[in-house]
N, C-alpha and C positions, 0 to 999 in steps of 0.2 A: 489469632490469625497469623499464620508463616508470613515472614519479612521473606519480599525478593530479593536477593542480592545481585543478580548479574540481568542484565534486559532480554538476553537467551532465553528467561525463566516466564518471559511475558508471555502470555496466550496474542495479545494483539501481535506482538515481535514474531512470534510462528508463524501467526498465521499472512502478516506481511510477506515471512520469507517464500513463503506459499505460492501468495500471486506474484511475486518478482519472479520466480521458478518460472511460474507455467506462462507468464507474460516473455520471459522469454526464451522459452518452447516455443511460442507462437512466431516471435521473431525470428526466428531461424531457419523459417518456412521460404521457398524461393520467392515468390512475390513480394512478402513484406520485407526480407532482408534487402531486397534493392531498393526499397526505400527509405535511404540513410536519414534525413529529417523525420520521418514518422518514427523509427525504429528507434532511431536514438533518440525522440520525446519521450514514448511509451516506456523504454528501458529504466532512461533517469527519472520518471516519474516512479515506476514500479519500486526501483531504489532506493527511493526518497522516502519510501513510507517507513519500510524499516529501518530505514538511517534514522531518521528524526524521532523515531521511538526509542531506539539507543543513546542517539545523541541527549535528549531530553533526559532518560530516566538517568544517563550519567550526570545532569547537571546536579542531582542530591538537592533540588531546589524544587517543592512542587509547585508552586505558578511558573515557575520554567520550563519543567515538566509537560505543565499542559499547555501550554504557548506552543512545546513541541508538537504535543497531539495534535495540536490542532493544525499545524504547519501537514501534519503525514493524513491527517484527515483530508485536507483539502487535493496532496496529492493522489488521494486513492479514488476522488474525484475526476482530476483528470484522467489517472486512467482510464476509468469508464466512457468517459468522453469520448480520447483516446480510440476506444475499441469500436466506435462508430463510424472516425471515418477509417480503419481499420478494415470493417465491415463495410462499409460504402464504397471501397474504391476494391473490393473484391478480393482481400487479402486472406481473411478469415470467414468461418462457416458462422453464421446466428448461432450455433450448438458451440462454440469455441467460444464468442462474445458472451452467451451466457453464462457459460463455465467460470469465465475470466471477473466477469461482472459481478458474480454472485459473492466469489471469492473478495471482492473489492467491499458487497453489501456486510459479512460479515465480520472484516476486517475494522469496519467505521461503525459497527455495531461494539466493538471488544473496544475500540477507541473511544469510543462515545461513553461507556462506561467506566471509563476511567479517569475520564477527563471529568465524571460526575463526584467518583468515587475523592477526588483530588479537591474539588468545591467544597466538597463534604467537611473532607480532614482538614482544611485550612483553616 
């Protein structure tokens, strides 16, 4: 099996940088950008998932590691969240919240998996 070396190399870390991307694409949109408390929940949430995947696989510690996962799991969470009252106060289209969502399902799918794969090895 290839050793990772840089958290760049993660498929979860991609694909966090993913939904941060199109989370904020979303934000930039005129209704949601004037909403500075949702915008900037949704942002630093969206941030947080791939930060805590970086941060973590830098610790070189795996129960540190997955302490992280599980910190960028939960944020990838609230996104989802997030993109409902997003969607309820009329910011974004159902077709934008699923997009964002789905993005969020897969992203906690590559987490979930790793955070297995890290049980495993320990």
């Amino acid at each position: 099996m290839t050793t990772i070396k840089n958290f760049e190399d993660l498929n979860a870390w991609q694909k966090a940088r993913e939904l941060a991307g199109y989370v904020y694409s979303l934000t930039r949109k005129e209704k949601i950008s004037r909403d500075f408390g949702l915008r900037n929940q949704i942002q630093e949430a969206a941030g947080s998932v791939m930060h805590n995947i970086a941060e973590g696989f830098e610790s070189g510690y795996d129960p540190e590691f997955a302490r992280f996962l599980k910190m960028a799991r939960r944020s990838a969470a609230e996104v989802q969240s997030e993109l409902y009252l997003a969607l309820d106060a009329g910011y974004i289209t159902q077709e934008e919240l699923k997009k964002a969502y789905e993005l969020a399902v897969d992203d906690k799918k590559l987490i979930n998996g790793m955070i297995s794969y890290l049980s495993k090895s320990g």
